[in-house]
Each structure stands twice: as structure tokens, then as C-alpha cells.
PDB file of N, CA, C and O in Angstrom:
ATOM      1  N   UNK A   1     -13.915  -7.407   7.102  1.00  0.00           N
ATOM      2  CA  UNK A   1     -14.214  -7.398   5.682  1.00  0.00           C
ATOM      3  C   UNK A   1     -13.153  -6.641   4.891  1.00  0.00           C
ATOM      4  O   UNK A   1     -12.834  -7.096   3.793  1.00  0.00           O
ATOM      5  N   UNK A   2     -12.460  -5.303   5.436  1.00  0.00           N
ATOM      6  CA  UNK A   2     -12.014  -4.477   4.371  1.00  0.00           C
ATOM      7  C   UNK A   2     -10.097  -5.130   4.532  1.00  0.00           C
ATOM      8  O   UNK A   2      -9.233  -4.593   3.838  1.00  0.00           O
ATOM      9  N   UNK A   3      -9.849  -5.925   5.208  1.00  0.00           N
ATOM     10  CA  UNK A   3      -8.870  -6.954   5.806  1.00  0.00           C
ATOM     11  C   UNK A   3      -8.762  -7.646   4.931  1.00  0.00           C
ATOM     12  O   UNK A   3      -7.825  -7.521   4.143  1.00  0.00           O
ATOM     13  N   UNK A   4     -10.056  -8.951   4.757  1.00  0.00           N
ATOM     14  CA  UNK A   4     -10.251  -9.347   3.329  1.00  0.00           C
ATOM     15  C   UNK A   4      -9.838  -9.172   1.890  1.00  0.00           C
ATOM     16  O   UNK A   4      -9.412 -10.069   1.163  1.00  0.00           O
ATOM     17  N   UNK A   5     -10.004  -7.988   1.589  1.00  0.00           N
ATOM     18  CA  UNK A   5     -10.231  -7.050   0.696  1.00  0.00           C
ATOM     19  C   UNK A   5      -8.954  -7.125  -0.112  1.00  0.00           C
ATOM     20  O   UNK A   5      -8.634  -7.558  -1.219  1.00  0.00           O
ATOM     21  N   UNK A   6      -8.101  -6.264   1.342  1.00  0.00           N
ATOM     22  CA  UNK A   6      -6.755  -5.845   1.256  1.00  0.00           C
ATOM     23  C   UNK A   6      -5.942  -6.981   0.670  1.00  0.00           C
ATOM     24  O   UNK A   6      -5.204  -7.034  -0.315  1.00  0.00           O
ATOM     25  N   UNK A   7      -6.345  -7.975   1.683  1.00  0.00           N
ATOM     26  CA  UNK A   7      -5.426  -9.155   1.383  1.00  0.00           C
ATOM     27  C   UNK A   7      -5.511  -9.949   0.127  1.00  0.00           C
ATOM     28  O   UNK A   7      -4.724 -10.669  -0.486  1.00  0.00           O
ATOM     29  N   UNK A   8      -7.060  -9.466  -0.084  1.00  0.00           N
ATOM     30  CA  UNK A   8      -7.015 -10.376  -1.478  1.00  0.00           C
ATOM     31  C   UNK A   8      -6.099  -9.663  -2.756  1.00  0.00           C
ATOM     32  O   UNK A   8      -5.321 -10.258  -3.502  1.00  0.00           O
ATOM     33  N   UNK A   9      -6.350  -8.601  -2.764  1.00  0.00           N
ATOM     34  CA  UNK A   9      -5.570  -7.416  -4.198  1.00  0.00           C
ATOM     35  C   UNK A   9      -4.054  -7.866  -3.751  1.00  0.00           C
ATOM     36  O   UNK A   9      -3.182  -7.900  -4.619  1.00  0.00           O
ATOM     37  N   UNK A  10      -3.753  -8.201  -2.429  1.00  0.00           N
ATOM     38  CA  UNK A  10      -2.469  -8.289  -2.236  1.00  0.00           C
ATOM     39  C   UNK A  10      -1.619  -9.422  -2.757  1.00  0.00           C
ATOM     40  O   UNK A  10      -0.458  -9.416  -3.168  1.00  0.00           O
ATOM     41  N   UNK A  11      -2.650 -10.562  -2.610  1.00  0.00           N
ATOM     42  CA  UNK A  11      -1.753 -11.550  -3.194  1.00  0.00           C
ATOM     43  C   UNK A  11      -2.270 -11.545  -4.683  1.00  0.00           C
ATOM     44  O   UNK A  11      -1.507 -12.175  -5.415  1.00  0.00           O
ATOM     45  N   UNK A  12      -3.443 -10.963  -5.379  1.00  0.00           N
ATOM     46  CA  UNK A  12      -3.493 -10.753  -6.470  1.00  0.00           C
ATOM     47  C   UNK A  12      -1.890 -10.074  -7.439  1.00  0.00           C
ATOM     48  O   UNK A  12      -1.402 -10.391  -8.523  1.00  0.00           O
ATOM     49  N   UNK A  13      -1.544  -9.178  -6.519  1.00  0.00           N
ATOM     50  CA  UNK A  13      -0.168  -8.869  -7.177  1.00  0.00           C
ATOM     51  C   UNK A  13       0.939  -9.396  -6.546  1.00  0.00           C
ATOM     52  O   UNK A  13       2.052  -8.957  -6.836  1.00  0.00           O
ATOM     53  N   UNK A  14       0.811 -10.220  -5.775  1.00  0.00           N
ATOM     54  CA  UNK A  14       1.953 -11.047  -5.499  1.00  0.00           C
ATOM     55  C   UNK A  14       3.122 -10.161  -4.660  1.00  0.00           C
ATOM     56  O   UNK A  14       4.313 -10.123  -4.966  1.00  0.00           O
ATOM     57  N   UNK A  15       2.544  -9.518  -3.625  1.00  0.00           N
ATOM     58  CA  UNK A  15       2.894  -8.451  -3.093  1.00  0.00           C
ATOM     59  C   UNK A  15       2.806  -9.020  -1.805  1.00  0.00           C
ATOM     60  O   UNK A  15       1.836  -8.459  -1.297  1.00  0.00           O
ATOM     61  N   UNK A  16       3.226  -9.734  -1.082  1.00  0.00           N
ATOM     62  CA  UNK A  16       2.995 -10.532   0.373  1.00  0.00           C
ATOM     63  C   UNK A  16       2.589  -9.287   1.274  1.00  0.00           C
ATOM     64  O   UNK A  16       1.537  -8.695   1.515  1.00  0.00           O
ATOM     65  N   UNK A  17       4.112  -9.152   1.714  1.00  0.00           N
ATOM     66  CA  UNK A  17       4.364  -8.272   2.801  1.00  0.00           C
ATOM     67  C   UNK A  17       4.393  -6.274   2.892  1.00  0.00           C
ATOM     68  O   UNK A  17       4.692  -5.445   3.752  1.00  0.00           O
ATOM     69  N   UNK A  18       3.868  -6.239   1.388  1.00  0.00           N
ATOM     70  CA  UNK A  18       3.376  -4.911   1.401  1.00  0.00           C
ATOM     71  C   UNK A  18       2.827  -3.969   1.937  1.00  0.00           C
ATOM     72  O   UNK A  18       3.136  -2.782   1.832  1.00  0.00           O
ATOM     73  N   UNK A  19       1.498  -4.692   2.892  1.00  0.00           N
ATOM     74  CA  UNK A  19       0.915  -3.818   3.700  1.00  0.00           C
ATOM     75  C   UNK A  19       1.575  -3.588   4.638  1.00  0.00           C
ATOM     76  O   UNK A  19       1.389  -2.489   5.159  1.00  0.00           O
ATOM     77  N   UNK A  20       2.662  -4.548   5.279  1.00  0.00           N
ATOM     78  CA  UNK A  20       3.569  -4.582   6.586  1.00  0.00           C
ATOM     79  C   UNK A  20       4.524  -3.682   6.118  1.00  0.00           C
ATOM     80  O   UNK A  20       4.779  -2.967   7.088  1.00  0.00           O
ATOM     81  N   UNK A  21       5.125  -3.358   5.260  1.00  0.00           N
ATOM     82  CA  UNK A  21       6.478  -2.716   4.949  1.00  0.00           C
ATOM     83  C   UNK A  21       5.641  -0.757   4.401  1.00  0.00           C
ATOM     84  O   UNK A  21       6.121   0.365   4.565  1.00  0.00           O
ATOM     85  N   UNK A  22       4.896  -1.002   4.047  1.00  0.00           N
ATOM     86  CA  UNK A  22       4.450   0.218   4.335  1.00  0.00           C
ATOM     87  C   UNK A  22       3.789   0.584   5.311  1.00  0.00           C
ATOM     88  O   UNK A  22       3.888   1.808   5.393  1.00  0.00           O
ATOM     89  N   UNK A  23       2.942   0.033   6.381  1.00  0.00           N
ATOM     90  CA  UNK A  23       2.803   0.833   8.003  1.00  0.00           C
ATOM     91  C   UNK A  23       3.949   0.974   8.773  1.00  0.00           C
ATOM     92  O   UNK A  23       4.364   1.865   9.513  1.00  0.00           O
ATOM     93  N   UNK A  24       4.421  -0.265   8.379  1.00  0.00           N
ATOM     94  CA  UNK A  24       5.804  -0.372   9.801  1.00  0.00           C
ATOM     95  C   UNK A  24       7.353   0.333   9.015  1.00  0.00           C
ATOM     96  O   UNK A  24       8.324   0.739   9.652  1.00  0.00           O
ATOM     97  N   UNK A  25       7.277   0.326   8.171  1.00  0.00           N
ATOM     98  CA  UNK A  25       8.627   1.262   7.231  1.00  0.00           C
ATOM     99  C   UNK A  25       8.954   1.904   6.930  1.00  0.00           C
ATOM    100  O   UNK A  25      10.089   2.146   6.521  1.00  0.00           O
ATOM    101  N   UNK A  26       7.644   2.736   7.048  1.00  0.00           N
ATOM    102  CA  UNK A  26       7.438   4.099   6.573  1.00  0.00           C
ATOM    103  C   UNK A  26       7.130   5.122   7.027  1.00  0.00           C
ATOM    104  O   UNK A  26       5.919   5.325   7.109  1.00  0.00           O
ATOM    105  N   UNK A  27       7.955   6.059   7.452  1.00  0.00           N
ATOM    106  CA  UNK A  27       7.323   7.017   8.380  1.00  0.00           C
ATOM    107  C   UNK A  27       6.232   7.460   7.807  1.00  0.00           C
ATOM    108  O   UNK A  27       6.005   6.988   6.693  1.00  0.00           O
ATOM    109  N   UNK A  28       5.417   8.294   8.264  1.00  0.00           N
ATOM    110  CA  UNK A  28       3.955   9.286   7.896  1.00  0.00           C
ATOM    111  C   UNK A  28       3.978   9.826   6.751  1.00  0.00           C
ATOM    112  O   UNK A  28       3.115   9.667   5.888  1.00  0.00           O
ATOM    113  N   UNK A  29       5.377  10.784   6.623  1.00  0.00           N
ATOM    114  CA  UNK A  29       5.089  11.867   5.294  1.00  0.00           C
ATOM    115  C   UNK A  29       5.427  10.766   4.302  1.00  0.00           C
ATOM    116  O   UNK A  29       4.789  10.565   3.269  1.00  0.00           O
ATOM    117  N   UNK A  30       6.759   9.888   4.807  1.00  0.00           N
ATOM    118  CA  UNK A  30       6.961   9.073   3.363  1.00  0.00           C
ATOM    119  C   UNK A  30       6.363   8.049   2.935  1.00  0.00           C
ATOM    120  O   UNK A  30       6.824   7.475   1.949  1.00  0.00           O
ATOM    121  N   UNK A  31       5.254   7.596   3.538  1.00  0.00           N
ATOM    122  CA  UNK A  31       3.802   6.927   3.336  1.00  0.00           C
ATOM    123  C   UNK A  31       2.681   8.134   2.293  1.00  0.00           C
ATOM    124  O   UNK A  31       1.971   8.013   1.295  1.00  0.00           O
ATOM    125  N   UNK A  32       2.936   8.882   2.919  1.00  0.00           N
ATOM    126  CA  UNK A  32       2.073  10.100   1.727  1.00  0.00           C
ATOM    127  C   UNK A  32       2.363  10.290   0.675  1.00  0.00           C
ATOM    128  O   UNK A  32       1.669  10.425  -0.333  1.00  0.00           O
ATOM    129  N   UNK A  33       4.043  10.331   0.914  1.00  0.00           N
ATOM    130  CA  UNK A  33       4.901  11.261  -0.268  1.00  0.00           C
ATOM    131  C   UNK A  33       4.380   9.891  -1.390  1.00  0.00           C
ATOM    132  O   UNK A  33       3.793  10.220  -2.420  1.00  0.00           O
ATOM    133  N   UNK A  34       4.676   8.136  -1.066  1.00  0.00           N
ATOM    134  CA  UNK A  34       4.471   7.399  -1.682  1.00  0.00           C
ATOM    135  C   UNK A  34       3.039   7.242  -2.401  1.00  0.00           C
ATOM    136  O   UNK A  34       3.001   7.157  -3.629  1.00  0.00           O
ATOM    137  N   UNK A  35       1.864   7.203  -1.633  1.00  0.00           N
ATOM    138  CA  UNK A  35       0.650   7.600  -2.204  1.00  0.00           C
ATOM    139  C   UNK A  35       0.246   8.686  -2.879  1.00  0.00           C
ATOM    140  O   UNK A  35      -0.755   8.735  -3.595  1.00  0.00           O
ATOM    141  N   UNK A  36       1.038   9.598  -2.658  1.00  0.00           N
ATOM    142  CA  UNK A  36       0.496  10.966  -3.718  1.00  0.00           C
ATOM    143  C   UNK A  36       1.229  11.099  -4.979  1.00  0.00           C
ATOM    144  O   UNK A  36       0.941  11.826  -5.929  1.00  0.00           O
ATOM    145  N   UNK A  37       2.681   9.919  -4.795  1.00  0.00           N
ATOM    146  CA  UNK A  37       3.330   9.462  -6.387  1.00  0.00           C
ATOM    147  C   UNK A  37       2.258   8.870  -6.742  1.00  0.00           C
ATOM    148  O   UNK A  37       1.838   9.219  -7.845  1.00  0.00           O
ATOM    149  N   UNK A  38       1.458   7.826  -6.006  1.00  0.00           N
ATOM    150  CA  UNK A  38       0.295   7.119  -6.883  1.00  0.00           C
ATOM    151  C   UNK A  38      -0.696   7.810  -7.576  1.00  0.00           C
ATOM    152  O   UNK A  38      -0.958   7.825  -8.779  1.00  0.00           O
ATOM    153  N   UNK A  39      -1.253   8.431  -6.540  1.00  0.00           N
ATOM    154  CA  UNK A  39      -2.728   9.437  -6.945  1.00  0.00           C
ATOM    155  C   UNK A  39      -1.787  10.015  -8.309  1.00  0.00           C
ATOM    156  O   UNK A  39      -2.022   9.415  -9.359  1.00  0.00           O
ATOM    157  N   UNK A  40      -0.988  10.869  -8.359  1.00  0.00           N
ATOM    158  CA  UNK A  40      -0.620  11.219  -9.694  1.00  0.00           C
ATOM    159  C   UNK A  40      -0.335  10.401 -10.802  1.00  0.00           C
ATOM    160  O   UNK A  40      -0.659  10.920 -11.870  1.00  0.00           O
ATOM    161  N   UNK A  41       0.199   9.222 -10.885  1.00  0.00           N
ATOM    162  CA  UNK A  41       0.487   8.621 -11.698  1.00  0.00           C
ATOM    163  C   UNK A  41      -1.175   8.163 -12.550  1.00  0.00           C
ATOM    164  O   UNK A  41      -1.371   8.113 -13.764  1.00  0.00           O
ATOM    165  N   UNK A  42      -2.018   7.924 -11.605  1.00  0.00           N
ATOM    166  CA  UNK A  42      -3.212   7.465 -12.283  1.00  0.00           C
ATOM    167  C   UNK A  42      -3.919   8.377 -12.468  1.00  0.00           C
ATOM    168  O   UNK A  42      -4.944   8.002 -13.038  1.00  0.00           O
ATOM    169  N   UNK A  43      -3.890  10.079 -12.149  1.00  0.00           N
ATOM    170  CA  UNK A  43      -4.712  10.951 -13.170  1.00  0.00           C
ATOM    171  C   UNK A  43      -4.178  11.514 -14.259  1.00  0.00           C
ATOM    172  O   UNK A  43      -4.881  12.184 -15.016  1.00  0.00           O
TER     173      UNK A  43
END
């Protein structure tokens, strides 16, 4: 289900291979460092 989910918002933004280029591209911290630019940008 949450596979689903993912995939649907994904091609909603026209973002194919996004989820692949951030598990497999990204080491750990710079997977964080990238999400915690997010979390800030939206509070």
C-alpha cells in the first residue's frame, strides 16, 4: 500500500526515478542533510 502511495505523488510530479536516486545515491547523512532542507523549507 505505502509503495502505492509513493509511486503515485511520484509520477504526480513527474519525478520517475526519484525514489531510486535518493536510496541508492545518497549516502545516509546526505539523505538527511536533503530532508531536513525540506522539513525547513515548509515550516
Amino acid at each position: 500500500m505505502k509503495k502505492d502511495i509513493g509511486a503515485h505523488i511520484i509520477s504526480k510530479l513527474d519525478l520517475q526515478d526519484i525514489d531510486k536516486i535518493l536510496a541508492d545515491k545518497l549516502s545516509g547523512s546526505e539523505l538527511n542533510t536533503v530532508l531536513l532542507d525540506v522539513f525547513n523549507r515548509r515550516v
